[in-house]
VOBA-1610 file (N, C-alpha, C; in pm, whole numbers, padded with zeros to 5 digits, always signed):
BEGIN
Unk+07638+03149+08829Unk+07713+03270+08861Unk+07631+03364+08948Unk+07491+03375+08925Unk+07417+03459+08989Unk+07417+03433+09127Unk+07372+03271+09158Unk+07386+03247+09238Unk+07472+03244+09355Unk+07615+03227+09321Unk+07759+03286+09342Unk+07725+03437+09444Unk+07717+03483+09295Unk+07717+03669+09329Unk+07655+03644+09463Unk+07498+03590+09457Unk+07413+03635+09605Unk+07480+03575+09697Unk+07565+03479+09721Unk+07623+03385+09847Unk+07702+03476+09886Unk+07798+03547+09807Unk+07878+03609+09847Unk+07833+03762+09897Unk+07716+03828+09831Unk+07647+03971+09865Unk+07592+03966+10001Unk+07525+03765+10016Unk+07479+03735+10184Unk+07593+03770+10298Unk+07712+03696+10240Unk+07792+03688+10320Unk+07861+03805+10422Unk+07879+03901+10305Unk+07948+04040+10311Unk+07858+04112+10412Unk+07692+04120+10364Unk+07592+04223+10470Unk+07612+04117+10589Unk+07658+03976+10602Unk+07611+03928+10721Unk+07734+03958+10812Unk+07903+03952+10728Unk+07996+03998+10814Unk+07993+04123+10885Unk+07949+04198+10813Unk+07955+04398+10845Unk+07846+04380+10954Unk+07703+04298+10959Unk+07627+04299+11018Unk+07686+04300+11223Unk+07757+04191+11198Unk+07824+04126+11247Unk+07952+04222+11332Unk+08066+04266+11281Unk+08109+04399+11329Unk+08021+04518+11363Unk+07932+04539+11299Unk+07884+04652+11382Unk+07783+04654+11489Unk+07761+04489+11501Unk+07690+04478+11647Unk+07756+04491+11755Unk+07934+04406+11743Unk+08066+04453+11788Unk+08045+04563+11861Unk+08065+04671+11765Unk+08085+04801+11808Unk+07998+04897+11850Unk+07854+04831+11830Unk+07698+04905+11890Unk+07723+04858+12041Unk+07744+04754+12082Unk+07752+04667+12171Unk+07835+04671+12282Unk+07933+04715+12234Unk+08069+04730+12301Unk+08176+04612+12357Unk+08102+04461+12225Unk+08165+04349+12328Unk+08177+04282+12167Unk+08320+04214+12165Unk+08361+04131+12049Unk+08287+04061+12010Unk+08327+04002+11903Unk+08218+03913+11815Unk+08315+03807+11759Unk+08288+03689+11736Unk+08350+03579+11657Unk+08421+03647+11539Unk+08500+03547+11487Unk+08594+03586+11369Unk+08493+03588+11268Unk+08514+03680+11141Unk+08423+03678+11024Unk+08446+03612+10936Unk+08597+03580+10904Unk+08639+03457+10847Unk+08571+03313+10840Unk+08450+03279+10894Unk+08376+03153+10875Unk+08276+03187+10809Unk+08270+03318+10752Unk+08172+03390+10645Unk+08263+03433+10536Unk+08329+03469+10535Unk+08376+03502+10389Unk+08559+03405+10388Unk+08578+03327+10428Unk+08695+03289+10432Unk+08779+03325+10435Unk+08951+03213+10512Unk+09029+03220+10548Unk+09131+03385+10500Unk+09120+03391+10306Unk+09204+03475+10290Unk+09143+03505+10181Unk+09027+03564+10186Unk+09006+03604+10052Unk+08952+03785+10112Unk+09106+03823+10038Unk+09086+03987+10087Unk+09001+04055+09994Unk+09007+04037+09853Unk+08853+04129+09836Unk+08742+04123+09886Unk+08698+03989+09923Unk+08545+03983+09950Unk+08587+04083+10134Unk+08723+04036+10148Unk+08680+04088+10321Unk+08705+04290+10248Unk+08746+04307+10198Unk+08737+04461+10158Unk+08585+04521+10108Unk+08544+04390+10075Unk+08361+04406+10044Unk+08316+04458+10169Unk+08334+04381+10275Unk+08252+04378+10403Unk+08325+04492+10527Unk+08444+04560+10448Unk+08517+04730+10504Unk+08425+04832+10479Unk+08405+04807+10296Unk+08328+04925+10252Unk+08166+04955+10289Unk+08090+04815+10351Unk+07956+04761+10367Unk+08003+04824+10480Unk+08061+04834+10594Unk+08047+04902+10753Unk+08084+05015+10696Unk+08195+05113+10615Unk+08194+05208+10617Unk+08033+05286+10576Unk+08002+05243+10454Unk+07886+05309+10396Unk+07819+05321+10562Unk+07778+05271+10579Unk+07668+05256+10722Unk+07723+05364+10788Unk+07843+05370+10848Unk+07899+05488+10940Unk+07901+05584+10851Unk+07930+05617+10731Unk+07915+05756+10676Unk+07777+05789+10664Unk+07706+05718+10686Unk+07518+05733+10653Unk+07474+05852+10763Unk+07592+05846+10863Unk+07545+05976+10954Unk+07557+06069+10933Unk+07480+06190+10933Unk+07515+06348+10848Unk+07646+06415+10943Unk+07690+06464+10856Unk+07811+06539+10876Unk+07946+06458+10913Unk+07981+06298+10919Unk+08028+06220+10954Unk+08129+06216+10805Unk+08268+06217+10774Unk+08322+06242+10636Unk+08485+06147+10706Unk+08492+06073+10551Unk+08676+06047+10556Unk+08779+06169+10551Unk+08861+06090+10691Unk+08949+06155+10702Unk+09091+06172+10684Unk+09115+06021+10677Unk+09260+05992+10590Unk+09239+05796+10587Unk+09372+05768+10564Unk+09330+05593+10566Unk+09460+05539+10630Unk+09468+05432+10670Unk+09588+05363+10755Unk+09636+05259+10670Unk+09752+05250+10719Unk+09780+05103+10672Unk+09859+05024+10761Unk+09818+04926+10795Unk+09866+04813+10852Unk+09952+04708+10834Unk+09968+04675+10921Unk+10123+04512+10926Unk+10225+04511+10822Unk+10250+04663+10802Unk+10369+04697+10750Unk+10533+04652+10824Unk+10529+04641+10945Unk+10665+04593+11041Unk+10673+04428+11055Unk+10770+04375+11061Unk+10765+04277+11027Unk+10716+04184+11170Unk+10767+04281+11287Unk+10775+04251+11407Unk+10621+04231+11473Unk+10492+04350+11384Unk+10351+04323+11415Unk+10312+04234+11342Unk+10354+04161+11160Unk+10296+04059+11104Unk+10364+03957+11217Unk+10446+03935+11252Unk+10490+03817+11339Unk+10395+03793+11530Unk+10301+03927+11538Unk+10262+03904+11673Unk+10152+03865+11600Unk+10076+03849+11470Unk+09953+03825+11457Unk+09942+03666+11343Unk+10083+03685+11289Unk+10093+03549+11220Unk+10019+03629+11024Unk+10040+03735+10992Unk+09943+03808+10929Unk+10062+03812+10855Unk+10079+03754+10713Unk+10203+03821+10642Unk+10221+03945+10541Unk+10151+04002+10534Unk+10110+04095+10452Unk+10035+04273+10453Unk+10085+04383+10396Unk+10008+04495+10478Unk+09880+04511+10416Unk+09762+04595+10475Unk+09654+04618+10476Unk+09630+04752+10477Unk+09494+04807+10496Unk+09461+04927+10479Unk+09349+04902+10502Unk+09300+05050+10584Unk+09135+05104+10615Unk+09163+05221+10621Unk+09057+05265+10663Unk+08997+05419+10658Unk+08975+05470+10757Unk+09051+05601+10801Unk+09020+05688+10904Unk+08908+05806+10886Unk+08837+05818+10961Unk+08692+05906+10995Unk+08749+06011+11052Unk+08686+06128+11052Unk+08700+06218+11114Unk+08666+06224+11268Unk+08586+06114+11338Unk+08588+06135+11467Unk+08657+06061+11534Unk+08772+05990+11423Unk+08880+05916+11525Unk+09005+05969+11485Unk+08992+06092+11457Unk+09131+06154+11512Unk+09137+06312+11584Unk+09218+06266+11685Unk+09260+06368+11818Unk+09400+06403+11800Unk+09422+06508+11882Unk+09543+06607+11880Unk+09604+06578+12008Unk+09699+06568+12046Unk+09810+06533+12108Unk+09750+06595+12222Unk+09812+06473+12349Unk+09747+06501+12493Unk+09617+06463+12506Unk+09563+06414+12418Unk+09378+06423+12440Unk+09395+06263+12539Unk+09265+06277+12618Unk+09275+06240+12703Unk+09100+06168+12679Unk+09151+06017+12655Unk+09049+05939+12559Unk+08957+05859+12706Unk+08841+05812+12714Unk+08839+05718+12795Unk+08842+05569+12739Unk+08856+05454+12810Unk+08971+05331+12785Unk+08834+05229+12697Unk+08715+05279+12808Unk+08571+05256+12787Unk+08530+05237+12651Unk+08585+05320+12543Unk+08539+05375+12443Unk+08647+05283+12327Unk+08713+05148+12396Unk+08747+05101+12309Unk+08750+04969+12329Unk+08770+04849+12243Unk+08726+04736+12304Unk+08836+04643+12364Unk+08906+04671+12301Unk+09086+04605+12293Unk+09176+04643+12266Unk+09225+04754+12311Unk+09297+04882+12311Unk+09451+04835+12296Unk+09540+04857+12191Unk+09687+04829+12186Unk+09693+04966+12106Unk+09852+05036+12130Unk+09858+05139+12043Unk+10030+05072+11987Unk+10075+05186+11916Unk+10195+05162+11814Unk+10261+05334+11785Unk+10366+05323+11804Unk+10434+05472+11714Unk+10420+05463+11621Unk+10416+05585+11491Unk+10430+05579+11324Unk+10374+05706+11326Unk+10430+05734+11212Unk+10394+05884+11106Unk+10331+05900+11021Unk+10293+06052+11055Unk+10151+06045+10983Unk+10208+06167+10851Unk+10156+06071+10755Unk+10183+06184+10619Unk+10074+06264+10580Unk+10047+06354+10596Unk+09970+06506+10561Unk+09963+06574+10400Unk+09885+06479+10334Unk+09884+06484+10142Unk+09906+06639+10118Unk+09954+06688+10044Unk+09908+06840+09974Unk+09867+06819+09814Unk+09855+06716+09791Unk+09842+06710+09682Unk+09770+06552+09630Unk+09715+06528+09532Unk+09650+06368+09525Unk+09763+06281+09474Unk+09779+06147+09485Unk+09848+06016+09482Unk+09741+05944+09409Unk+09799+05952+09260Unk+09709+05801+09186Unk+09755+05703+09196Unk+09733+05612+09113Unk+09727+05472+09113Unk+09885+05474+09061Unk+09954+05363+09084Unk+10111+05387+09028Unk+10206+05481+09099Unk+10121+05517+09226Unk+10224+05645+09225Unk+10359+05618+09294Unk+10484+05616+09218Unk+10625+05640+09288Unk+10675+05686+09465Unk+10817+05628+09447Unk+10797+05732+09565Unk+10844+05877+09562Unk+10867+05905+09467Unk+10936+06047+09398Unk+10801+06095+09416Unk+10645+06023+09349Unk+10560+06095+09392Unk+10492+06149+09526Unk+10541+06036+09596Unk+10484+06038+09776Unk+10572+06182+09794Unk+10735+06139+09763Unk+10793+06267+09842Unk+10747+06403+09781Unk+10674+06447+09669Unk+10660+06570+09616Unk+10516+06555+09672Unk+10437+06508+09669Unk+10299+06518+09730Unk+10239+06530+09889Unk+10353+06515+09949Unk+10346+06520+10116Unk+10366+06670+10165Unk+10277+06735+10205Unk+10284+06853+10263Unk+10380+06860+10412Unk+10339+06751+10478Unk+10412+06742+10620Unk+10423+06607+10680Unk+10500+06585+10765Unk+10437+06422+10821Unk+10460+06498+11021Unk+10409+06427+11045Unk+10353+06415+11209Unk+10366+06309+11278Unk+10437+06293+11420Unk+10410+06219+11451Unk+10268+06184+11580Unk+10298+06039+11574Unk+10151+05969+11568Unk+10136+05868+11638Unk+10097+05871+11748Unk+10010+05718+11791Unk+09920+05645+11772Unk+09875+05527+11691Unk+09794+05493+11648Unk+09734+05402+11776Unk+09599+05395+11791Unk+09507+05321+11865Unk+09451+05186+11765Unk+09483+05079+11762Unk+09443+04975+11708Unk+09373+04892+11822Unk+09247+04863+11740Unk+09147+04792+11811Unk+09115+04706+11721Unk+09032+04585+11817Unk+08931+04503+11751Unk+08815+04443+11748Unk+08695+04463+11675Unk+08625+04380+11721Unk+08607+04231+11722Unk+08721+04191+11737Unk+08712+03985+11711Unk+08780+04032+11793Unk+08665+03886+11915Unk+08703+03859+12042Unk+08863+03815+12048Unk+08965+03842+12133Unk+09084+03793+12142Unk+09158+03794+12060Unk+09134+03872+11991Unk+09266+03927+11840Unk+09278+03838+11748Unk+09141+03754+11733Unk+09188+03621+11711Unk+09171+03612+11551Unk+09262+03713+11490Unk+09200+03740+11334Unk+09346+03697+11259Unk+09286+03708+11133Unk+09352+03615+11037Unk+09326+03726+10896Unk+09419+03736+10799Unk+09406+03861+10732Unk+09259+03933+10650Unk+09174+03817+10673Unk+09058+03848+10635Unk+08992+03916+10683Unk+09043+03884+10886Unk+08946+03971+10983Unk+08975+04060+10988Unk+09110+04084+10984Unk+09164+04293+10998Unk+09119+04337+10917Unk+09132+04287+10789Unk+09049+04365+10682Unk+08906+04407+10666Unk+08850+04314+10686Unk+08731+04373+10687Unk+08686+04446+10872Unk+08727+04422+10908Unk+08714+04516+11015Unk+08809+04679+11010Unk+08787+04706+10882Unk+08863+04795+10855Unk+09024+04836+10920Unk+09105+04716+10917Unk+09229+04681+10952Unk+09247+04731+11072Unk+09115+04663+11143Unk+09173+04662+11324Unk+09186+04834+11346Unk+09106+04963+11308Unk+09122+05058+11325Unk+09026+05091+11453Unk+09148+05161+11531Unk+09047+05236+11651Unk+09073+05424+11671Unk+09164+05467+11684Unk+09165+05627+11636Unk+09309+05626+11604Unk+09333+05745+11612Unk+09485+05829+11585Unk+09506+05931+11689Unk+09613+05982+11725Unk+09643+06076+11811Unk+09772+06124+11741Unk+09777+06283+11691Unk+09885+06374+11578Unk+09919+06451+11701Unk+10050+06454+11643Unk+10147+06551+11716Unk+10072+06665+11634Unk+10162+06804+11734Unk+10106+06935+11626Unk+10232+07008+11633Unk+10290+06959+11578Unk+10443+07008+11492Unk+10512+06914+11349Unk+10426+06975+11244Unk+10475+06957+11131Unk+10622+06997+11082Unk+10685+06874+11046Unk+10820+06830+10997Unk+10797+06869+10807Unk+10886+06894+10735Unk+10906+06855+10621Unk+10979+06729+10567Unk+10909+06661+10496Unk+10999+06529+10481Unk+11141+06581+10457Unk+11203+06705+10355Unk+11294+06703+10340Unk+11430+06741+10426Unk+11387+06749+10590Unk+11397+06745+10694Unk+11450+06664+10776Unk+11401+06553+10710Unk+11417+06426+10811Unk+11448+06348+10711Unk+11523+06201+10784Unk+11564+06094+10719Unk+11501+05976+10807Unk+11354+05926+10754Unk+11275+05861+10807Unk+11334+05675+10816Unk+11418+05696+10724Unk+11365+05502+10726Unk+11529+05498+10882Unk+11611+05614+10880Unk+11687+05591+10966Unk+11673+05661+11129Unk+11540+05720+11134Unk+11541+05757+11255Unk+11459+05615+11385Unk+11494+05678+11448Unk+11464+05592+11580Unk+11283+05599+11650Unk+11227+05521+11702Unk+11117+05520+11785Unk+11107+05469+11928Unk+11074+05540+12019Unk+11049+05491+12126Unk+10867+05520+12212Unk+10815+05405+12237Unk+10703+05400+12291Unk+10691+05400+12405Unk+10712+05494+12517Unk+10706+05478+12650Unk+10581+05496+12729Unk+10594+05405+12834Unk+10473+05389+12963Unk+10496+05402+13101Unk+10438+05514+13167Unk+10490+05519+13305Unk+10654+05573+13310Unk+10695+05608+13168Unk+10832+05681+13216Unk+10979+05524+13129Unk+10897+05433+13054Unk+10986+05366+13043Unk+10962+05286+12886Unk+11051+05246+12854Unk+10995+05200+12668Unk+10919+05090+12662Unk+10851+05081+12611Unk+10756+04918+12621Unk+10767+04885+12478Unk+10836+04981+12401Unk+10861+04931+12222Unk+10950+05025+12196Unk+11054+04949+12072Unk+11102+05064+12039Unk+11103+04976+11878Unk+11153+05112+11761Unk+11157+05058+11616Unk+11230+05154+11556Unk+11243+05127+11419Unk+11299+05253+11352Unk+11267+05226+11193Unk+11241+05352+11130Unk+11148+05376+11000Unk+11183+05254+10942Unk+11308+05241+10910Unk+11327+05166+10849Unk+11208+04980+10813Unk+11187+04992+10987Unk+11114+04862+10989Unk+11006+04812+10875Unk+10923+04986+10817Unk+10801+05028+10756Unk+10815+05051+10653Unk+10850+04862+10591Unk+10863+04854+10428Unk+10989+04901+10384Unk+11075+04916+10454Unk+11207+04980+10449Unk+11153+05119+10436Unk+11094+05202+10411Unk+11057+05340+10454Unk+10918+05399+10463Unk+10857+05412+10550Unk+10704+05486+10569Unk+10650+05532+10432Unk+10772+05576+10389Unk+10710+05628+10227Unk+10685+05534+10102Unk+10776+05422+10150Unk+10702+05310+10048Unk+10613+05271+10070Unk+10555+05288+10216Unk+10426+05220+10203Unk+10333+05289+10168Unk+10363+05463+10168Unk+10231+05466+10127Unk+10224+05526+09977Unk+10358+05508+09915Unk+10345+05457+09765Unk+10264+05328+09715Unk+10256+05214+09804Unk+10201+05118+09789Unk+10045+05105+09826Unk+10008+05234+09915Unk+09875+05227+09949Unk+09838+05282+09853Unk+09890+05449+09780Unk+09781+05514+09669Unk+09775+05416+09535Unk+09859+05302+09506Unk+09815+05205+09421Unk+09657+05123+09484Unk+09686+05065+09585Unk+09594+04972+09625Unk+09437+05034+09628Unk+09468+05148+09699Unk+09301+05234+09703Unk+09274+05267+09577Unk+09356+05315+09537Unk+09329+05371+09370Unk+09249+05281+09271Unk+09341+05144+09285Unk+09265+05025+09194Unk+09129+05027+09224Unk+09100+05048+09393Unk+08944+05000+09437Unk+08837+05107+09385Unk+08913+05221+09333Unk+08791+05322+09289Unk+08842+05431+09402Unk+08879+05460+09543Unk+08913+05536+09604Unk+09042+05595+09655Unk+09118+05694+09511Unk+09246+05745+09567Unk+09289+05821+09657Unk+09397+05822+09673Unk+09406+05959+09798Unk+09435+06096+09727Unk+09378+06170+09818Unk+09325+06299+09834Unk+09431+06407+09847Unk+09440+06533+09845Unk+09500+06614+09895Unk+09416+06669+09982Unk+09476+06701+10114Unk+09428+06724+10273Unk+09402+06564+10338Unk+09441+06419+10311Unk+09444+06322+10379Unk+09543+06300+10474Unk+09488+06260+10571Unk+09594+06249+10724Unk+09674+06076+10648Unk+09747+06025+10636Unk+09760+05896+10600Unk+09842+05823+10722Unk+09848+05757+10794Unk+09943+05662+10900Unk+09970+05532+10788Unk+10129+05560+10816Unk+10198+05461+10720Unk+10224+05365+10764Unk+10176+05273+10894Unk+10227+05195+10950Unk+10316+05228+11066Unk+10325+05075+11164Unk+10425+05099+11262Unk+10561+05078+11226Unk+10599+05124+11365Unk+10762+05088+11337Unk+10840+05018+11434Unk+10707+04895+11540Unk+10754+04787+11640Unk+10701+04756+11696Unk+10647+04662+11774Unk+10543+04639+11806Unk+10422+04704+11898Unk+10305+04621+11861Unk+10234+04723+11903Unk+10185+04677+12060Unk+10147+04749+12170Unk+10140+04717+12311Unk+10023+04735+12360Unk+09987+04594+12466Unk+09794+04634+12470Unk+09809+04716+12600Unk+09674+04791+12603Unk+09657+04900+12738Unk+09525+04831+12778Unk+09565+04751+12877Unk+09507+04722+12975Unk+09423+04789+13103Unk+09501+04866+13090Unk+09426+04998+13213Unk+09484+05159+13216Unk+09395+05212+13280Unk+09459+05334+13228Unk+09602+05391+13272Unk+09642+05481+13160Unk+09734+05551+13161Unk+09829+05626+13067Unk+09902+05651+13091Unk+09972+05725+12961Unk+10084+05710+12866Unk+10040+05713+12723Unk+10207+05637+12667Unk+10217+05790+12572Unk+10355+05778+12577Unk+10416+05886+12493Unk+10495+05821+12405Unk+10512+05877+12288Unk+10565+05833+12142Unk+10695+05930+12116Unk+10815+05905+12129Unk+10972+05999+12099Unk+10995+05967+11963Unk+10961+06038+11855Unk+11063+06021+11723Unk+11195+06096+11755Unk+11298+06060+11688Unk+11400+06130+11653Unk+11374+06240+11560Unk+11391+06340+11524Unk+11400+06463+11468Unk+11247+06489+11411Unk+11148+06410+11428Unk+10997+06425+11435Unk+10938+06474+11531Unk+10960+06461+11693Unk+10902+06489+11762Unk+10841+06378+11864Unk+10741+06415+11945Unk+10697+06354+11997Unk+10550+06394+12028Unk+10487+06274+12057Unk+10296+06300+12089Unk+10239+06215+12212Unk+10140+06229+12319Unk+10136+06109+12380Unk+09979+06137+12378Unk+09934+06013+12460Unk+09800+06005+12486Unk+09767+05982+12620Unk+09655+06017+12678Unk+09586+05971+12801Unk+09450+05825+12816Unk+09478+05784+12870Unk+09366+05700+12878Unk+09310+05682+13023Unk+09194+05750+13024Unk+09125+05737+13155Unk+09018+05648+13183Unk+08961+05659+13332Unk+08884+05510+13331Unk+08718+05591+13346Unk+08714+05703+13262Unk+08564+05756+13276Unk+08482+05645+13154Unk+08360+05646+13174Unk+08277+05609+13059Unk+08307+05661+12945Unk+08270+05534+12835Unk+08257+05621+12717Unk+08169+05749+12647
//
């Protein structure tokens, strides 16, 4: 058993090792999956929390909310991934609407529409969605930046995961909605580029509602020892597929009765 334990403690510092040369580097890395295998999501949640520790090791560097992933059925089907996920958002990967990112500063740049729920209150383990809806101060909308470090997307649910589910920043609208406001799983999304849609979805896609999923996330973190917070930014997933940015330019995100947010991507250095 001991022995066990260490194969697997090797494995974990050697995957994280491994992503964060990725991202020191600025150039992909092989799948991590030939280190901790095909589908074994705790050990790859081992090797999330092994890169996070490291990035929080910087002073003043703090969590800032957490994501969750391959909630739409339409992104588990572009990655072959059947199932949703979750990582952790930092405080220096999230920006306010219009920010104007360079392209440099990411490795494999695809973004996605989805809403961002704004905690006022904490979500334990079990929590309902009666609890999501009384615990949500606001939701926002949101472009998420999904990146990766495995060369060519070429991951398998082990790799998003421990690459802290393919997270690259966030970009928040700054016009807070009240959920009781809106009727999320039936409003509409459109992802436009250059003036034209390159995705479109609607809440519904996201678990049948944004809010189940992230009833389903304050279980999942909760079990691991880390619940959500009151003051957490949370992105509940997309709501269609997500589109790579190849070069620069600008996509804007239209909710229906949410709003809208866009981003810039320029071709300065990182």
């Amino acid at each position: 058993m001991t022995t066990t334990k260490t194969a697997f403690a090797t494995a974990v510092e050697t995957a994280a090792g491994r992503l964060m040369r990725a991202e020191q580097t600025r150039t992909p890395v092989e799948p991590v999956r030939d280190l901790i295998g095909d589908a074994h999501v705790d050990l790859a949640y081992a090797v999330q929390a092994a890169v996070l520790e490291r990035k929080l090791a910087v002073p003043g560097r703090r969590v800032a909310g957490r994501k969750i992933g391959l909630t739409s059925v339409a992104v588990q089907k572009q990655f072959g991934v059947f199932q949703p996920d979750f990582g952790v958002l930092l405080d220096d990967m999230v920006f306010g609407d219009r920010a104007e990112l360079p392209l440099a500063k990411f490795l494999q740049p695809r973004v996605e529409g989805e809403v961002a729920f704004v905690l006022g209150a904490d979500l334990p383990a079990g929590a309902t969605l009666v609890d999501v809806l009384r615990a949500t101060e606001f939701v926002l909308p949101a472009i998420e930046i999904v990146d990766s470090r495995i060369a060519g997307w070429d991951i398998k649910i082990a790799d998003t995961v421990a690459d802290n589910a393919s997270s690259g920043a966030v970009v928040l609208g700054t016009t807070p909605k009240k959920l009781s406001d809106v009727d999320l799983p039936s409003l509409g999304l459109s992802l436009e580029h250059g003036g034209e849609p390159v995705s479109t979805g609607v809440g519904a896609a996201c678990l049948g509602s944004p809010a189940n999923a992230v009833a389903w996330l304050a279980t999942e973190v909760a079990r691991r020892g880390a619940p959500l917070r009151a003051g957490e930014v949370v992105l509940a997933g997309a709501w269609g597929p997500m589109v790579a940015v190849p070069e620069p330019g600008t996509y804007l995100a239209r909710f229906e009765e949410v709003g809208e947010v866009r981003v810039t991507f320029t071709g300065e250095d990182a």
